[in-house]
C-alpha positions as CSV (number, residue, x, y, z in Angstrom):
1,X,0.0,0.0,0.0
2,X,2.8,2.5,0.9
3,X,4.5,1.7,-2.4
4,X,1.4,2.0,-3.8
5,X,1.2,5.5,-2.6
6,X,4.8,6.4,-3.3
7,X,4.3,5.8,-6.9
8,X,1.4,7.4,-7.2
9,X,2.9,10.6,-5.8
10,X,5.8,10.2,-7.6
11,X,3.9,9.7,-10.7
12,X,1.9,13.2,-10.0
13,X,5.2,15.2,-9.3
14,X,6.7,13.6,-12.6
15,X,3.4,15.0,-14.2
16,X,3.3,18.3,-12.9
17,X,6.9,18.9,-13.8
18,X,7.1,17.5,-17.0
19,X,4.1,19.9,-17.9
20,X,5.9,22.5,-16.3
21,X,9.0,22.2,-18.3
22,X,7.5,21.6,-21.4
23,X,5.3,25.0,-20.8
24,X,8.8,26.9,-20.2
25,X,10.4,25.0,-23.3
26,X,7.5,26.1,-25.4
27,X,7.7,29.3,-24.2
28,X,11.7,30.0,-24.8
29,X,10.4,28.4,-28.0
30,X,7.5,31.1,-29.2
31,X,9.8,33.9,-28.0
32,X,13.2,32.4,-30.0
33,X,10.1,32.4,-33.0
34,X,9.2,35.6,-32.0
35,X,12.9,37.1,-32.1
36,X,13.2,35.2,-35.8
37,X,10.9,36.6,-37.4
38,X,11.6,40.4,-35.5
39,X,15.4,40.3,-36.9
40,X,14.4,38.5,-40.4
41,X,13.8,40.8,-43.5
42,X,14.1,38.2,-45.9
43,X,10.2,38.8,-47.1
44,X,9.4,41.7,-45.5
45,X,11.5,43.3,-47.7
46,X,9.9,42.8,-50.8
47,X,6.4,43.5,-49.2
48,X,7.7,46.8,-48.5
49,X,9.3,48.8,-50.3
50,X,12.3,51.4,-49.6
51,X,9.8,54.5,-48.6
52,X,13.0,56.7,-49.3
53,X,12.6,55.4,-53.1
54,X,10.6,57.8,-54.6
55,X,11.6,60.7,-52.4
56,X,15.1,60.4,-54.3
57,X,13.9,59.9,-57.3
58,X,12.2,63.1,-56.9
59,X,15.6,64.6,-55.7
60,X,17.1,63.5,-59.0
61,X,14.3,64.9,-61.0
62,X,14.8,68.3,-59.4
63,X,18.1,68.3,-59.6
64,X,18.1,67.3,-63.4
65,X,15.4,69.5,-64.2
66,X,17.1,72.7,-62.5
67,X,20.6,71.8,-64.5
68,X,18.4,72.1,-68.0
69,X,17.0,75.6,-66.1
70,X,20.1,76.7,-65.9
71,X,21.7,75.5,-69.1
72,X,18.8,77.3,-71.1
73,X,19.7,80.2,-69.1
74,X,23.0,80.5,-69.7
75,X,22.2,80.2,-73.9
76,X,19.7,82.9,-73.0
77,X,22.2,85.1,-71.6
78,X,24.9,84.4,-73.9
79,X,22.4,85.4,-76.8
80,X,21.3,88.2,-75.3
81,X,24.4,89.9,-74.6
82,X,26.4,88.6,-78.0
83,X,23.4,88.7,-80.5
84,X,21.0,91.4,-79.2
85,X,23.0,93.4,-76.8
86,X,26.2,93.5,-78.8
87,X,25.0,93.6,-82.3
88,X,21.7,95.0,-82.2
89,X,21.9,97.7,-79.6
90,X,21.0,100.5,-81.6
91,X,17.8,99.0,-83.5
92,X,16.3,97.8,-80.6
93,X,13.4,99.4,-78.4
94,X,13.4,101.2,-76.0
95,X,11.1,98.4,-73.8
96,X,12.3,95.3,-75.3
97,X,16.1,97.1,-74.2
98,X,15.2,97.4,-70.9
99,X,13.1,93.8,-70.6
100,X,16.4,92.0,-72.1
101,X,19.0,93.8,-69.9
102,X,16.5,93.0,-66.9
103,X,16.3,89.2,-67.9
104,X,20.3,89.0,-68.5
105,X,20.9,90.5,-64.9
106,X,18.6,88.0,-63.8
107,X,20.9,85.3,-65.7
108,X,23.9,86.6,-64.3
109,X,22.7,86.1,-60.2
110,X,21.9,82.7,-61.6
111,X,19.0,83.1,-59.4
112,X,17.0,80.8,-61.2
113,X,18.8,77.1,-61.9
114,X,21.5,75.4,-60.1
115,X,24.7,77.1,-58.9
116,X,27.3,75.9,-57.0
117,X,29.6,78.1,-55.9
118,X,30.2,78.4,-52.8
119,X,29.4,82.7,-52.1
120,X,25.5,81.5,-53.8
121,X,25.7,78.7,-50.7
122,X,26.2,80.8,-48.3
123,X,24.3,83.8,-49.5
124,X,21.2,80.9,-50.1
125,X,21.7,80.2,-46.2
126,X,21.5,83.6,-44.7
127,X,18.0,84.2,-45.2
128,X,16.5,80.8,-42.7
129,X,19.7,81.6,-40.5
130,X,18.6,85.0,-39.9
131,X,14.9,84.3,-39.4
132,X,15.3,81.9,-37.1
133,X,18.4,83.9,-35.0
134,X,15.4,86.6,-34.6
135,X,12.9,83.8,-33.0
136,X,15.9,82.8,-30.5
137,X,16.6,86.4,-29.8
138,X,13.0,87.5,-29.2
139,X,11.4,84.5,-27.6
140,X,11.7,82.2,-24.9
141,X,10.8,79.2,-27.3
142,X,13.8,80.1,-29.5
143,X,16.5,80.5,-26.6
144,X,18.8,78.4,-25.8
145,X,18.6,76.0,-28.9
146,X,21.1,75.4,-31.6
147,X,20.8,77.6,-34.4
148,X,20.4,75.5,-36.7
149,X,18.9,77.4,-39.7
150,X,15.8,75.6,-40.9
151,X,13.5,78.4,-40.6
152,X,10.9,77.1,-43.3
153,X,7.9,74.6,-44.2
154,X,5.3,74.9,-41.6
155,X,6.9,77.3,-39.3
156,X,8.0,79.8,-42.1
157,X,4.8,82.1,-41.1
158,X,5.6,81.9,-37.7
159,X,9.1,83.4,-38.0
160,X,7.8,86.2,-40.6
161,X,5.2,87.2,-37.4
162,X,8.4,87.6,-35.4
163,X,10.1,89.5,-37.9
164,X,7.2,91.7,-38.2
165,X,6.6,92.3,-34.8
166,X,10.2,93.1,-33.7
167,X,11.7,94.9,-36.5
168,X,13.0,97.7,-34.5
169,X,16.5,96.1,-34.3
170,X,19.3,94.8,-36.6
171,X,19.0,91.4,-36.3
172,X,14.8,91.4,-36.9
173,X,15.4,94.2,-39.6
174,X,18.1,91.7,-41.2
175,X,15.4,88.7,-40.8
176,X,13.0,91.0,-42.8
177,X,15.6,92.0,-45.3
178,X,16.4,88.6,-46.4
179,X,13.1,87.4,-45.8
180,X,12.6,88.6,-49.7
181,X,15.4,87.2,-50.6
182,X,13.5,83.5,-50.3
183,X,10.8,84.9,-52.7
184,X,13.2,85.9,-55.3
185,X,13.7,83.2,-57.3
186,X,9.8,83.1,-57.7
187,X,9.5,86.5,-58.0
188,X,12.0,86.6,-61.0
189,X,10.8,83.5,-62.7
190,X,7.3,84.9,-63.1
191,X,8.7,88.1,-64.2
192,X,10.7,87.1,-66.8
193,X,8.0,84.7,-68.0
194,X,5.7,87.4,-68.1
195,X,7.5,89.9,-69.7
196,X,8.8,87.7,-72.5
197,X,5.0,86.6,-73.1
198,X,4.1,90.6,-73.5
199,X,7.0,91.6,-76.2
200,X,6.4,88.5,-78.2
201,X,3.1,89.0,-78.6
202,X,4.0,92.6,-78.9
203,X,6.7,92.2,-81.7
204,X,4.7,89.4,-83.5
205,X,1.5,91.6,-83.6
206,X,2.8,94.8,-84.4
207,X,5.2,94.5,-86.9
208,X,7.8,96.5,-85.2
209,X,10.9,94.9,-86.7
210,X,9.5,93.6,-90.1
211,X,11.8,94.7,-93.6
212,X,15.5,95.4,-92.7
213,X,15.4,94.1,-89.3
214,X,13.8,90.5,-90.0
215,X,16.9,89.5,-88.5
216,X,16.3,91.0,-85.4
217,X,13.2,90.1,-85.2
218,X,13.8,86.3,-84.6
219,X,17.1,87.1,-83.1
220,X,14.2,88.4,-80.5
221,X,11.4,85.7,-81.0
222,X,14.4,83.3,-80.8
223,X,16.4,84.9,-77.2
224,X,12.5,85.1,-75.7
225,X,11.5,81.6,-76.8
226,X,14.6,80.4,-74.8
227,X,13.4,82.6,-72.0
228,X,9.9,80.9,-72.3
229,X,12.1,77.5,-72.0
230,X,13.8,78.3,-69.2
231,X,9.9,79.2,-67.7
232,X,8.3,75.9,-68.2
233,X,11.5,73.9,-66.8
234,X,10.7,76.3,-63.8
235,X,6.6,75.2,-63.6
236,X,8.5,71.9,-64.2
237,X,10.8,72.4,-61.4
238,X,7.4,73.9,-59.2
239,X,5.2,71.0,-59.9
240,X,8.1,68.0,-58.6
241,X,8.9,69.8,-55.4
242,X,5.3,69.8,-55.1
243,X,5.3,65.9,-55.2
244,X,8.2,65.9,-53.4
245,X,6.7,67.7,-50.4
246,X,4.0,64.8,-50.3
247,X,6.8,62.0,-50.8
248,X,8.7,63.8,-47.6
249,X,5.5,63.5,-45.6
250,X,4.7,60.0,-46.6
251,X,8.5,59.1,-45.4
252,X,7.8,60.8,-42.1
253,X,4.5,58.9,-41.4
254,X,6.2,55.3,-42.7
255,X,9.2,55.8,-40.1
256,X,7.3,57.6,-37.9
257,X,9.1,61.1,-38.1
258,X,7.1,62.9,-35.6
259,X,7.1,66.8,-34.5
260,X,10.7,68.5,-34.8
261,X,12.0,64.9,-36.0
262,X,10.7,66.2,-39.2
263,X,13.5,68.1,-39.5
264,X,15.8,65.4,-40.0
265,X,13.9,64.0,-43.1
266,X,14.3,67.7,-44.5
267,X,18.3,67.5,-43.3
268,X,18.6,64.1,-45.4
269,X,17.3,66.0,-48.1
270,X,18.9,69.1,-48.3
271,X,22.2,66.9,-48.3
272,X,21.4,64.2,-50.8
273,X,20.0,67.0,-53.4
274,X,23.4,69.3,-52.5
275,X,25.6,65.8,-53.0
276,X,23.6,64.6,-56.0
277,X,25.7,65.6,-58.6
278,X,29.1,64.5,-57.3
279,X,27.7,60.8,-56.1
280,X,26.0,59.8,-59.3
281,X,22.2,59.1,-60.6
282,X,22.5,55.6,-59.4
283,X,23.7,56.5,-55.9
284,X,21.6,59.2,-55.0
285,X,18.5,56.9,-56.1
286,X,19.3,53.9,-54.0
287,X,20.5,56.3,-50.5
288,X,18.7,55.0,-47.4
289,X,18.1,57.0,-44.5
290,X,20.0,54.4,-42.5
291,X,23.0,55.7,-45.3
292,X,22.5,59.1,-44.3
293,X,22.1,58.5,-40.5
294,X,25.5,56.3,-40.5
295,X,27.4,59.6,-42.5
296,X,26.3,61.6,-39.9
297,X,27.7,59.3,-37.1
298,X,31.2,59.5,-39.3
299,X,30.7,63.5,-39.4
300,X,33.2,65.1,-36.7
301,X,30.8,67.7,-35.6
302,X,28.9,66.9,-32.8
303,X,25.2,68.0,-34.1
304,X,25.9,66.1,-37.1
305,X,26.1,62.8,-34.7
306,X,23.1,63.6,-32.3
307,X,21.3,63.7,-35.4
308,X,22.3,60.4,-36.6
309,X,21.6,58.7,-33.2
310,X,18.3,60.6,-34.0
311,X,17.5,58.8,-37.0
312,X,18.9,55.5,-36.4
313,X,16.6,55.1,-32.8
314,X,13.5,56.3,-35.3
315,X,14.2,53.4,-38.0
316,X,15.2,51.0,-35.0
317,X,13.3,51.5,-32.2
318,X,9.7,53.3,-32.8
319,X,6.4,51.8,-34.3
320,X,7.9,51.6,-38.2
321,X,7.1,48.2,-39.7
322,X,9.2,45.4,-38.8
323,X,10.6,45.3,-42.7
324,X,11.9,48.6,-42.4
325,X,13.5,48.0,-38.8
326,X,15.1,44.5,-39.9
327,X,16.4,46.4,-43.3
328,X,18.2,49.3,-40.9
329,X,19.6,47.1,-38.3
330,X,21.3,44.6,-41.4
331,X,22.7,47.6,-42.9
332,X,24.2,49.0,-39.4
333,X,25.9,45.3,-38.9
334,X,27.4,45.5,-42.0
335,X,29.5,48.1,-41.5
336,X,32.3,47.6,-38.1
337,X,32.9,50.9,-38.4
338,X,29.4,52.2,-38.0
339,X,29.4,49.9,-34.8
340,X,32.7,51.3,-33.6
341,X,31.2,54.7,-33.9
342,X,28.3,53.9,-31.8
343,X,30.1,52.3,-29.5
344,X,32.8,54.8,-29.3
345,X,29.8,57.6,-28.5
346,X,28.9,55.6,-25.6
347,X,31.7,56.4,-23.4
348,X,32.2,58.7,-20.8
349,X,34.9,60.5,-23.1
350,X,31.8,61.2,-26.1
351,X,30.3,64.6,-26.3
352,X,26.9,63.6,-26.9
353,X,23.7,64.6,-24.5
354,X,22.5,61.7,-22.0
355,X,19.8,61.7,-24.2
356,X,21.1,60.7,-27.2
357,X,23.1,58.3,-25.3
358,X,20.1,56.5,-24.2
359,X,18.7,56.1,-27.7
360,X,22.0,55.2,-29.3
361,X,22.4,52.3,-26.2
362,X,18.5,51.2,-27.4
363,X,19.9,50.3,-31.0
364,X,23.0,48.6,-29.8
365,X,20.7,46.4,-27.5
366,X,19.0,45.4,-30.8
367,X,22.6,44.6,-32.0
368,X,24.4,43.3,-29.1
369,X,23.3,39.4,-29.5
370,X,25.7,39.4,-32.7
371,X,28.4,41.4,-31.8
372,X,31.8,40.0,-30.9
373,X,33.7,42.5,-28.0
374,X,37.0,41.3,-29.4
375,X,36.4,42.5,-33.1
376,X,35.8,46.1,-31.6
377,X,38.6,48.7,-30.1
378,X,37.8,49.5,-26.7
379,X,34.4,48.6,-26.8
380,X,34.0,46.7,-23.5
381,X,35.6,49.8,-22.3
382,X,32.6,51.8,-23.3
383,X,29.9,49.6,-22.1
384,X,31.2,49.8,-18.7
385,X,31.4,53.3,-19.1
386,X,27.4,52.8,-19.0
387,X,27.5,51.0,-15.6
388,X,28.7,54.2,-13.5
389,X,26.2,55.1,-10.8
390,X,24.1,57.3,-12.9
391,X,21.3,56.2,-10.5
392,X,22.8,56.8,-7.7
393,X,26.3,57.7,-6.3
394,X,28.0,54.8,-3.8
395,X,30.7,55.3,-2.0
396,X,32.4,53.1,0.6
397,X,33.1,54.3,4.1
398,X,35.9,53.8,6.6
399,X,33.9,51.1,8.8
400,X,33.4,47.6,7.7
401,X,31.4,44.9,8.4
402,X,32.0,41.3,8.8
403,X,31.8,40.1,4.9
404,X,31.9,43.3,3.2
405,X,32.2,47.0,3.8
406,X,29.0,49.3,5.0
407,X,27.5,51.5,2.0
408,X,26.2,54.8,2.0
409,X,23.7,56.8,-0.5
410,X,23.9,59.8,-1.1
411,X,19.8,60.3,-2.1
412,X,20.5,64.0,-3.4
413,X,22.3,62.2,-6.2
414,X,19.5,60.2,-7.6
415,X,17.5,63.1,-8.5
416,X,20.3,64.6,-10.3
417,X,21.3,61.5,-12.4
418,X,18.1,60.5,-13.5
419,X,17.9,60.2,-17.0
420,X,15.7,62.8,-18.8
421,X,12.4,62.4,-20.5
422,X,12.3,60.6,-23.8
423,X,10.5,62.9,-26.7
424,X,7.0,61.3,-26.4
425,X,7.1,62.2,-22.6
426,X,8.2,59.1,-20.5
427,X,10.8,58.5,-18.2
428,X,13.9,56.8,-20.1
429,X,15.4,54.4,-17.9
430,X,18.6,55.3,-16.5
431,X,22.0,54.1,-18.7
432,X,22.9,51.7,-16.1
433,X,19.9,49.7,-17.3
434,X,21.2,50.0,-20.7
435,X,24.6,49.3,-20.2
436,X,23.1,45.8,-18.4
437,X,20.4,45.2,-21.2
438,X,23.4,45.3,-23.7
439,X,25.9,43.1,-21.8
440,X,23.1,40.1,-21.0
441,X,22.9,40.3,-24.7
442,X,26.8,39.9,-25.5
443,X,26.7,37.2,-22.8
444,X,25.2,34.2,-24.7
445,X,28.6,34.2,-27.2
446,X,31.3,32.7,-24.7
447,X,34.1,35.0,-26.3
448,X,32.0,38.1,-24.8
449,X,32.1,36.3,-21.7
450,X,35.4,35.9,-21.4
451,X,35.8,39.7,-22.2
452,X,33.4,40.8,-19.9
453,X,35.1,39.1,-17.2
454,X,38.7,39.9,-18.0
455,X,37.7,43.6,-17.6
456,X,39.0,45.6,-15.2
457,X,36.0,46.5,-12.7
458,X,33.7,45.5,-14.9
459,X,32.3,42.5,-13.3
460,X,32.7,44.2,-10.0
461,X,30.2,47.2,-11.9
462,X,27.8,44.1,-12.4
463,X,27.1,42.9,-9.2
464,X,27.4,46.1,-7.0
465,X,23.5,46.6,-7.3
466,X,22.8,43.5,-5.7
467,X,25.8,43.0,-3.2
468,X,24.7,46.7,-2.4
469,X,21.2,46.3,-1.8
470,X,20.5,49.1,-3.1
471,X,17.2,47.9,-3.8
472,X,16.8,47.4,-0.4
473,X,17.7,51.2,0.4
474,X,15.3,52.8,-2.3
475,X,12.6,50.1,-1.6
476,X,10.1,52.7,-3.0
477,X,11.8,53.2,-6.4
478,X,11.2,50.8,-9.2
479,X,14.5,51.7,-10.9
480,X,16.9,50.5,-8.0
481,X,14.2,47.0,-8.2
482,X,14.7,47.4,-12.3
483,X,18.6,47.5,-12.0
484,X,19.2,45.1,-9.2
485,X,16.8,43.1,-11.9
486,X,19.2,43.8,-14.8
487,X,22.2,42.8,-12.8
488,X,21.5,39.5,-11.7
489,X,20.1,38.8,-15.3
490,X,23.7,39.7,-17.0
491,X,24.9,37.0,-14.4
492,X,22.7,34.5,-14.7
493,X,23.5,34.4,-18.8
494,X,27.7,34.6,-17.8
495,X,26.8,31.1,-16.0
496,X,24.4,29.9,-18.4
497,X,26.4,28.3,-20.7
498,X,28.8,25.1,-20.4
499,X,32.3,26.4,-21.2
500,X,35.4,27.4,-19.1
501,X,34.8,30.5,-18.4
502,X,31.2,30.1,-17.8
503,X,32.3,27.9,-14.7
504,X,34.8,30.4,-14.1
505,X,32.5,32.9,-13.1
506,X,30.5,30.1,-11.6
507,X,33.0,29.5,-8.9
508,X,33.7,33.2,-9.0
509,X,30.6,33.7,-7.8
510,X,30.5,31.0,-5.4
511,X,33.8,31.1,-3.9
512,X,33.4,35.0,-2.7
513,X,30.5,34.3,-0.6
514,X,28.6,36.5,-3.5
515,X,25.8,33.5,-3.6
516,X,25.6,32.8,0.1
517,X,25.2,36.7,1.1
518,X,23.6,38.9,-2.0
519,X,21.3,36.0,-4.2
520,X,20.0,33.3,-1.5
521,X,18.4,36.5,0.6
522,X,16.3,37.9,-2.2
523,X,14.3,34.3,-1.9
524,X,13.3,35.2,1.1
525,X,12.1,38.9,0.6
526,X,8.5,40.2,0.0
527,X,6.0,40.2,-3.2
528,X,8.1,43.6,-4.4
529,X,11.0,42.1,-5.3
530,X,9.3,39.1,-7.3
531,X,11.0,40.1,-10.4
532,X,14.5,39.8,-8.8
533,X,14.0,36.4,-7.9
534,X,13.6,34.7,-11.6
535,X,16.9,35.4,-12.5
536,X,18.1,34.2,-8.7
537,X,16.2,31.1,-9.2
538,X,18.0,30.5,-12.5
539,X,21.8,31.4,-10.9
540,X,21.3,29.3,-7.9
541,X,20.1,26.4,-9.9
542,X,23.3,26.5,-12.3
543,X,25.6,26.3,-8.9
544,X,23.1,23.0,-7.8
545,X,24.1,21.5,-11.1
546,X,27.4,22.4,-12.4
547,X,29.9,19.8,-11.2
548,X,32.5,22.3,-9.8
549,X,29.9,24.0,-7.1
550,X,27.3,20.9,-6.5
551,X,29.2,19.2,-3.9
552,X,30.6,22.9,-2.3
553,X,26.4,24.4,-1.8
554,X,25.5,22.5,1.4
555,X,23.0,19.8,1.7
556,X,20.7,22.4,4.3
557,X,21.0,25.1,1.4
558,X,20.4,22.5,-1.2
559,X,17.4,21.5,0.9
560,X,15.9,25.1,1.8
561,X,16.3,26.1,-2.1
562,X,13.9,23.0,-3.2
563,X,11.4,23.6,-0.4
564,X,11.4,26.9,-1.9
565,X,11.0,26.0,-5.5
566,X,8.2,23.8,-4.3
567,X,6.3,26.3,-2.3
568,X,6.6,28.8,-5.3
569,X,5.5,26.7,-7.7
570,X,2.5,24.8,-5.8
571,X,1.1,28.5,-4.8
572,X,-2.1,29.5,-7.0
573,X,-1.4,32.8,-6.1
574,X,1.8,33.5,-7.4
575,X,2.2,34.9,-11.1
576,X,2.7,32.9,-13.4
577,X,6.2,33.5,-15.0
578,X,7.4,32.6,-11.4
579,X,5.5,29.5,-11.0
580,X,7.0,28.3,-14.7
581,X,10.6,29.0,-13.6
582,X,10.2,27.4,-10.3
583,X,8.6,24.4,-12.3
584,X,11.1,24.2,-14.6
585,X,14.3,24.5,-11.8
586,X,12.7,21.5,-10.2
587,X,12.6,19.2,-13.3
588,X,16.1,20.4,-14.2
589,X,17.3,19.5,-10.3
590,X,15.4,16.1,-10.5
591,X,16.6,14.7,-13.7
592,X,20.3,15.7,-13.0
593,X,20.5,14.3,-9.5
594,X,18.7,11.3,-7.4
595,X,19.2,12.9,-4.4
596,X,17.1,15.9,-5.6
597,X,14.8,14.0,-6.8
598,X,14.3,12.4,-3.6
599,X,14.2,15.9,-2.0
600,X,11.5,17.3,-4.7
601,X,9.0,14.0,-4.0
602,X,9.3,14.3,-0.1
603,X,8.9,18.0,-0.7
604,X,5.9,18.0,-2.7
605,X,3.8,15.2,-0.8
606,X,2.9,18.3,1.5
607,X,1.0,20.0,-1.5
608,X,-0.7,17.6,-3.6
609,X,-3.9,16.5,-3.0
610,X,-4.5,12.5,-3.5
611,X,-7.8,11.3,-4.9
């Protein structure tokens, strides 16, 4: 009968177990399916196409367009001044003199067209630069910000208000003055359109230059005709930045360009139609904004790199189909150098905001689970850089205690380290969670391990939060729970795997009481810290089954920890990502070990009920 009753208990905790591990497996499995098809592009890529497409081609149209502008303008001009103004001075009128001398001073500013020198740059950049200097000067929304001079598309009535209403100085009297200067090439289009329109119809109708000057007379139909040519490449020229406007807006919704981000789609355009002509048709047509954002990381000024980071946490990390996120993140891996860069911009030596910091450790996350520390200068350098006490600042006092030394917070500190507010409004999470995130991801590849141990202080950095407690000090702050959390999840992947130096840091971990005094006690705490203990569970259950600590743990310990396991898991109440890793610690401790087993049936008579 007792037999009887053994095996039928056993036979129930076999049950329950089995179920419970094969729920875990099947849920690694679904997530692993989930992270597949997240990081694949293979399809996605042909359901959607590159948004950026047709925006370039538009950029190439313009560009092409405005070079035939130009090109007719400069016959025009030529004409003008050899044919008409050189030869046929004295026969012409008195209006069609002054309507051709206007037109070929209007060829000469090469105000309509392309030119490229650099004086029409910079006289093409003072007028924005000077509207938007008056907005910082005037107003509290303008000070303080980079002048950056974009002063155009939807706020461009905005900064003309300004000008208006503060012209009694030099710099708003300046903004007004070259305020006209963005309506000239309109302004001298029309014009020469419509005064080439009135004399032709004027010569042709009247018969002004009929008999002896027939010559003349299509020396002028000919030099206004090329004038009228110039005009409708102009309309041309009006009706694709029209389309392109529209194709700028659709890129902004696909990505997901929101508020002053749209700024950055109108930087990525202003420099692929300015670099159009030196990289080619082909090149400018097939530019990705993950191209563009990975220049700007290259660029050696430091706005130029914010705004990368910018771009490459829109295409990477906000709502944009997973095609287009998949498609960005394979481009950043194949270039080391673009990883270097980021990875270079996360240390402490990088001039970059905390901000931007924040979003550029987001995409390296993303990256991190292929990345090999060893193929990268410095870069484990960097990441640790990201562990500083950005949270909070520790510092270690004269008095010690028996296993470690006594820790003191300085509270003041938190507030000022916190990170700052994302742009929709949250709280970012502090760069200490960042710097963990990335380095549980570098953990699964052995070779990061290795490096992440070898590193001066940077396993020490890892396990502070917990041997701290500094959960335990800011009990009320979900941050100190979220980085103590982050901590002992980095660990728990250095131990997860089966190589050297994963049972390196095994014993580490073991031998310096780190175990026995910082991840056994968080078992014991309160509902709070529920979170902490899933990654504990999975630690202490490598060090019950690796062969190097098994023997070392204690048989009480050993005991305790199932009992544990066993109460967690049989508890109805408890959540259910807690019951699943207690369940599956359990199978894994009874398969590998008799004696466990033994310890898990005698354990678990207690909470099953017999029929």
């Amino acid at each position: 009968m007792l037999e009887a009753l053994v095996g039928c208990v056993g036979a129930r905790v076999w049950a329950v177990l089995a179920s419970a591990l094969k729920e875990s497996l099947q849920l690694q499995g679904a997530r692993g399916l989930d992270l597949e098809r997240a990081t694949s592009g293979d399809t996605s890529d042909e359901e959607l196409p590159v948004p950026e497409l047709r925006l370039n081609i538009c950029l190439v149209s313009e560009v092409f367009v405005q070079i035939l502008a130009t090109g007719v303008g400069t016959l025009a001009f030529i004409w003008a001044t050899v044919v008409l103004l050189g030869g046929f001075s004295t026969s012409l009128h008195k209006a069609d003199f002054w309507v051709i001398t206007g037109i070929v001073f209007v060829q000469a500013s090469k105000v309509v067209g392309v030119n490229s020198n650099t004086e029409a740059k910079f006289f093409a950049q003072v007028p924005p630069a000077f509207l938007e200097l008056g907005a910082e000067h005037f107003t509290r929304w303008g000070r303080r910000r980079p002048l950056t001079g974009d002063a155009s598309g939807q706020n461009i009535v905005y900064y003309i208000m300004l000008g208006f209403g503060s012209a009694w100085d030099l710099i708003s009297f300046m903004a007004l003055l070259t305020l006209g200067l963005l309506l000239l090439p309109l302004v001298a289009a029309s014009s020469c359109i419509g005064l080439s329109i009135f004399r032709l119809v004027i010569i042709i109708t009247r018969n002004n230059y009929r008999g002896s000057n027939s010559n003349l007379l299509r020396a002028l139909i000919f030099f206004y005709a090329l004038v009228l040519a110039q005009g409708g490449l102009f309309l041309i020229w009006l009706v694709i930045l029209s389309v392109r406007l529209v194709e700028r807006n659709r890129v902004c919704s696909q990505y997901q360009f929101e508020g002053m981000d749209k700024k950055l789609i109108d930087k990525y355009i202003n420099r692929t139609s300015s670099a159009c002509i030196k990289t080619g048709v082909l090149n400018t047509i097939n530019r990705k904004l993950v191209t563009f954002a990975v220049d700007l990381l290259q660029s050696k000024y430091s706005q130029d790199r914010i705004s990368g980071v910018l771009v490459l946490h829109t295409l990477t990390y906000k709502d944009a189909p997973q095609a287009h996120k998949a498609r960005a993140l394979a481009h950043i891996q194949s270039s080391p150098d673009c990883i270097a860069t980021m990875l270079a911009l996360l240390s402490s030596k990088s001039t970059i905001g905390e901000e931007s910091k924040v979003h550029l450790a987001q995409i390296v996350t993303l990256l991190a689970s292929d990345l090999r520390l060893s193929d990268i200068d410095r870069a484990t350098e960097s990441i640790s850089s990201l562990l500083d006490p950005y949270l909070v600042k520790i510092s270690t006092t004269a008095n010690t205690v028996s296993n470690g030394q006594q820790i003191t917070i300085d509270v003041d500190q938190q507030e000022r380290n916190q990170s700052p507010n994302t742009s929709d409004g949250e709280k970012s999470k502090p760069l200490i969670i960042h710097g963990l995130m990335i380095l549980a991801k570098l953990a699964g590849n052995p070779d990061n391990c290795s490096k992440i141990y070898e590193t001066k202080s940077l396993f020490s950095k890892i396990t502070a939060p917990v041997s701290n407690k500094m959960y335990k000090v800011f009990s009320h702050d979900d941050t100190a729970i979220q980085i103590a959390k982050h901590s002992l999840q980095v660990l728990s992947k250095l131990v997860k795997g089966t190589d050297e130096i994963n049972r390196n840091i095994l014993q580490e971990i073991h031998r310096n009481q780190f175990e026995a005094n910082s991840i056994r006690p968080i078992l014991q705490d309160d509902q709070r810290y529920n979170e902490l203990k899933v990654p504990a569970i999975k630690i202490l259950t490598k060090l019950a089954l690796a062969n190097t600590t098994r023997d070392t743990v204690g048989d009480e310990a050993m005991v305790n920890f199932i009992n544990f396991l066993i109460g967690l898991f049989f508890n109805d109440h408890n959540e259910s990502y807690l019951r699943k890793t207690a369940g599956k610690a359990l199978a894994l401790l009874a398969i590998a070990c008799t004696s466990y087993c033994a310890t898990i049936m005698n354990g678990a008579t207690n909470h099953i009920e017999l029929p």
